[in-house]
C-alpha positions in Angstrom: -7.9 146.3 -110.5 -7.4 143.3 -112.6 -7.8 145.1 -115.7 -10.2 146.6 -118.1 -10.6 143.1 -119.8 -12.6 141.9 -116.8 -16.0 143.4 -115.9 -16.1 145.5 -113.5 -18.8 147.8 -111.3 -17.5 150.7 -113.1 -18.6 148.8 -116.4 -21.9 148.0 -115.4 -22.5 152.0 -114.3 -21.2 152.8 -117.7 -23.6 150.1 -119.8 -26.1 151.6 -117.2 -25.5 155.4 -118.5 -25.6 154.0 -122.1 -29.1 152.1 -121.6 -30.5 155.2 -119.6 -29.8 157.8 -121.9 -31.5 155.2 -124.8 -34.3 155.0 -122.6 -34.5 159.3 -122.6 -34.1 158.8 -118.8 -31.6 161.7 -118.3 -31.6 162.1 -115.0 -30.2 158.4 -114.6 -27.8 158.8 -117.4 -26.1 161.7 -115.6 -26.0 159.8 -112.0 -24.2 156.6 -113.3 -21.9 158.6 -116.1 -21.1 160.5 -113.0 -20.4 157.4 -111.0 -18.1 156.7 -113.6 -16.3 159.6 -114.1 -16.0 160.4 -110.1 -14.7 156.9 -109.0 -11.2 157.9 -110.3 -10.3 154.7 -112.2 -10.1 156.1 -115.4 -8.9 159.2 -117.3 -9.5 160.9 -120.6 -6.5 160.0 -123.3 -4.8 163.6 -123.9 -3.8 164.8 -127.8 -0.6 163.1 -127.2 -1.7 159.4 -126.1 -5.0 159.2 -128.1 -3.1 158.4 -130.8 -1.7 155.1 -129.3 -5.3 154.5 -127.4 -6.8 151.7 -130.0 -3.7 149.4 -130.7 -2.6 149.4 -126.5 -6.3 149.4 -125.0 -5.1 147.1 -122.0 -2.6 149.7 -120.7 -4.6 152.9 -121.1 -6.6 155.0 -118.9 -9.5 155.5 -121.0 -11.0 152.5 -121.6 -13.2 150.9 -118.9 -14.3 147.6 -121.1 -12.9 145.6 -123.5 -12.6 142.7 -125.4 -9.3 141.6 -124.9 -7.7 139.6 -128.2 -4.0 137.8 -128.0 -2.2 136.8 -130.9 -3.9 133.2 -130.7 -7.4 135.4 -131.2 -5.7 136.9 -134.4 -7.9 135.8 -137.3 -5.3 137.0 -139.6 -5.8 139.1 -143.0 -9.2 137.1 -143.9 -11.7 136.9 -140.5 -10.1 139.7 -138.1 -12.5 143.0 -137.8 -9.5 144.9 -139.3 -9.0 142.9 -142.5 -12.2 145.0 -143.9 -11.0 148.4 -142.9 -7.4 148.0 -143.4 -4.8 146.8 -145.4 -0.7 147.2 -145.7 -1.0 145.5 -148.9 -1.0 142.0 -147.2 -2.9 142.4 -144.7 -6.2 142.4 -145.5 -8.8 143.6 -148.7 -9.5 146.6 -147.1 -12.8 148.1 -148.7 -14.5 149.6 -145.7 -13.2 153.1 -145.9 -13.7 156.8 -144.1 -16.5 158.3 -145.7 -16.3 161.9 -147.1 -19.2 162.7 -145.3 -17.9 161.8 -142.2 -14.3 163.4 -143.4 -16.2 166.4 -144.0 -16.8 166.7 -140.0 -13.1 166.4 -139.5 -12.1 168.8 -141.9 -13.6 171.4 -139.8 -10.2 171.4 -138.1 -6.9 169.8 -139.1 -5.6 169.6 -135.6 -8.5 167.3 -134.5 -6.5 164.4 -133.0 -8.9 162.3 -134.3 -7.6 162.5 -138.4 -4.7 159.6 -136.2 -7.4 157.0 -137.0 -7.9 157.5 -140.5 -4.6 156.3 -142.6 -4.7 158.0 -145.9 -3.4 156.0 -149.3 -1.9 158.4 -151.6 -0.6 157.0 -155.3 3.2 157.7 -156.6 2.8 161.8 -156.3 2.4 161.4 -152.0 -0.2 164.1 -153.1 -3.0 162.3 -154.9 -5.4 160.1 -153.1 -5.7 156.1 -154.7 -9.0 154.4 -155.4 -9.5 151.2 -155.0 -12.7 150.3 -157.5 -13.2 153.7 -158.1 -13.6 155.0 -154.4 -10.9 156.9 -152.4 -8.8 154.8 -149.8 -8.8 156.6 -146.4 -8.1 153.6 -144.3 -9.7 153.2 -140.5 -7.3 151.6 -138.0 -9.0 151.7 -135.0 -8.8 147.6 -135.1 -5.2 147.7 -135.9 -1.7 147.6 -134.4 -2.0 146.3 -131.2 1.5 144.1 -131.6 2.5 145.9 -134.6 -0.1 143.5 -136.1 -2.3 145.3 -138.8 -5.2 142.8 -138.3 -5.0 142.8 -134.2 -6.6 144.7 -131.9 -8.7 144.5 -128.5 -12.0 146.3 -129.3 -12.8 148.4 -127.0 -16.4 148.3 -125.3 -16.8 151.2 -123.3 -14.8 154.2 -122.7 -14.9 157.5 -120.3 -15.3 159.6 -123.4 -18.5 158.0 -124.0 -19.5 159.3 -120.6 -19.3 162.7 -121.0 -21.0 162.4 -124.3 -23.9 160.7 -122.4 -23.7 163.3 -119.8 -23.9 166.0 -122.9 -26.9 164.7 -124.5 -28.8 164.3 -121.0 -28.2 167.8 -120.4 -28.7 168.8 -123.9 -32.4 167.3 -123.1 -33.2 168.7 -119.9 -32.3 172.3 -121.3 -29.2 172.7 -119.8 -26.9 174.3 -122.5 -24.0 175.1 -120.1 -23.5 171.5 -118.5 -24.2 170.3 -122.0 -21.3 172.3 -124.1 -18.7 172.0 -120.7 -19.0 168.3 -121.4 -18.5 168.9 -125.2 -15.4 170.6 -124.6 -13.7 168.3 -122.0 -13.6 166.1 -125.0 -12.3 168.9 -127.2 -10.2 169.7 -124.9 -8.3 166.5 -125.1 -8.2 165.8 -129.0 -6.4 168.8 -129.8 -8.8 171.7 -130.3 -8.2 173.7 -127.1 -7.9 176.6 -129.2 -11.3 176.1 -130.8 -13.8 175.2 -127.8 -17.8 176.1 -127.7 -18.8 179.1 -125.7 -22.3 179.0 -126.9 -24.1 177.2 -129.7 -23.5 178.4 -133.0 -25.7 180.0 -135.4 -28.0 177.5 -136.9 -27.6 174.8 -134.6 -29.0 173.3 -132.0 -27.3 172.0 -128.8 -28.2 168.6 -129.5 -26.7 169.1 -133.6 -23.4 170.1 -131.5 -23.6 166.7 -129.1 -24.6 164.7 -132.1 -21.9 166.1 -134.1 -19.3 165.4 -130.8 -20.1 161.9 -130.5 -20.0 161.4 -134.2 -16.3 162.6 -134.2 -15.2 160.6 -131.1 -17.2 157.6 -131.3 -17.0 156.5 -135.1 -16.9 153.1 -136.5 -17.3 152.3 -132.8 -21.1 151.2 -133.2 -23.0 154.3 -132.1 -23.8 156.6 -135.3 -27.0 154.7 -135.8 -28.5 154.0 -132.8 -27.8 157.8 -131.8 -29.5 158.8 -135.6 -32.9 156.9 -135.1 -33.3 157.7 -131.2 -33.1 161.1 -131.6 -35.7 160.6 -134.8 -33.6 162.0 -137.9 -33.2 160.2 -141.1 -29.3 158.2 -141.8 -28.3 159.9 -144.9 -25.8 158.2 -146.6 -25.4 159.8 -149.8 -21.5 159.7 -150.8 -20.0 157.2 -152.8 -19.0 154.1 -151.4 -19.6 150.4 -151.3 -22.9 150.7 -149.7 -24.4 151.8 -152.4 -26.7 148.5 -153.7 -25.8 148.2 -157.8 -22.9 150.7 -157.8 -20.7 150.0 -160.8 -17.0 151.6 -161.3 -18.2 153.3 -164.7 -20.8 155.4 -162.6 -18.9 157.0 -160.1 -17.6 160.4 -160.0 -16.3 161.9 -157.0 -16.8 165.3 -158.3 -20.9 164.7 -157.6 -23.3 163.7 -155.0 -25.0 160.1 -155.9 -28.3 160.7 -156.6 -31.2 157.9 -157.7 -29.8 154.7 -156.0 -31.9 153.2 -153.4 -31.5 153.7 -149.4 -29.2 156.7 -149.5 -31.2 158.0 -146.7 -32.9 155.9 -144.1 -35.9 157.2 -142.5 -35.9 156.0 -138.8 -39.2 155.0 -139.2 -38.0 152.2 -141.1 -38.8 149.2 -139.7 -35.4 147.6 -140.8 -33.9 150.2 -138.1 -34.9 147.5 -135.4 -33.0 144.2 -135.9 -34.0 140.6 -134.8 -33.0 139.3 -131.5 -30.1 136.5 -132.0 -32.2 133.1 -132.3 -30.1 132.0 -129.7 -30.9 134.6 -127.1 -34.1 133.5 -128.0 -33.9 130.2 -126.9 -32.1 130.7 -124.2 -34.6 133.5 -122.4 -38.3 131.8 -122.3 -38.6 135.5 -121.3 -37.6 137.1 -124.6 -39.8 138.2 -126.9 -38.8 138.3 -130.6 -38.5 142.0 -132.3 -41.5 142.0 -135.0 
């Protein structure tokens, strides 16, 4: 009741439904996404205030944790989250851009709700799209706007949407395709494609390629792509042109071609750079912690 800034019970079910489904205990996912959903406190953004959702986090329905941020948290165009994914042309360098193969995803239907978070820079014509060192500029501005400030924004934590997603993948699991695609399309439902909802899994998928798919659309740039890659065992590819790319140089990009030859443009989730190292200081402050090797 004090607001989704503060922890809350409903919080910890939803960390718990997060943690659960990493552990592949489905069961558990579904119970505490389902506390979640059933306590009433929050509520799917619709088409119309999804839009809005990222720059006003503290007054919306969907979010059930986040980290609120004031204008005295404002690192400005240099140190805030935003500065790397966005810029006015003051505001920030901006270089952290939509990538085409995630824009691909999206193109699948141009009245996805979700193209609001992606801010596209055109040149002079309004028809061309600009470069900036030789890679197209589709801005992300889900750290942006809260104040009319480009570089402010209250990240947000955990949302219902993630819920159902968990909930979708848990199902997706235990074999159960109808539980699985209902939850699919209660998010669908919301971001504009009502008219273009699953009834069954298409040709040449799998129910967990359409969950996957789902929570790469919804949850992007949000944190999740590469934990939900290497859990489910596939390989990260990244290979599309962008700043990622270790010894890129202006002269070698063509966006009319796939890179080809450059190191890590897929990741195999063997990898043991998948796990990362434990914060020294959570080290040091849990005796019971024991370092990833």
């Amino acid at each position: 009741s004090k607001g989704n800034q503060y922890a809350s019970k409903e919080a910890a079910w939803a960390l718990l439904s997060r943690v659960y489904l990493y552990m592949e205990d489905n069961d558990k996912t579904i119970e505490y996404a389902d506390m979640v959903i059933n306590s009433g406190s929050f509520a799917l953004e619709t088409s119309t205030s999804f839009p809005d959702m990222y720059a006003n986090a503290a007054s919306h329905s969907e979010p059930i944790f986040i980290v609120a941020f004031t204008q005295e948290d404002n690192r400005g165009k240099f140190g805030s989250i935003a500065s790397m994914l966005y810029s006015d042309g003051n505001s920030g360098w901006g270089e952290e851009f939509a990538s085409e193969s995630y824009r691909d995803v999206l193109d699948d239907n141009m009245n996805d709700v979700r193209w609001s978070v992606i801010d596209t820079l055109y040149e002079e014509d309004g028809l061309t799209v600009d470069t900036h060192m030789g890679i197209e500029v589709f801005y992300i501005t889900k750290f942006s706007f809260q104040d009319g400030d480009p570089n402010l924004a209250s990240p947000i934590m955990l949302r219902l949407a993630e819920m159902y997603l968990n909930k979708a993948e848990a199902y997706a699991k235990n074999g159960d395709v109808t539980n699985a695609l209902s939850n699919v399309n209660e998010i669908r439902s919301n971001r504009g494609l009502e008219g273009d909802l699953y009834a069954s899994v298409p040709a040449g998928s799998t129910i967990l390629d359409v969950v996957l798919k789902e929570r790469r659309l919804e949850l992007a740039f949000e944190g999740h792509r590469n934990f939900d890659i290497y859990r489910n065992k596939q390989n990260l590819y990244r290979n599309y042109w962008g700043y990622h790319i270790k010894g890129l140089q202006n002269a070698d990009i063509d966006l009319n071609t796939t890179p080809s030859g450059y190191d890590n443009l897929e990741i195999p989730y063997t990898s043991p750079r998948v796990i990362y190292y434990i914060p020294g200081d959570e080290i040091l402050a849990n005796e019971l912690c024991v370092q990833n090797d």
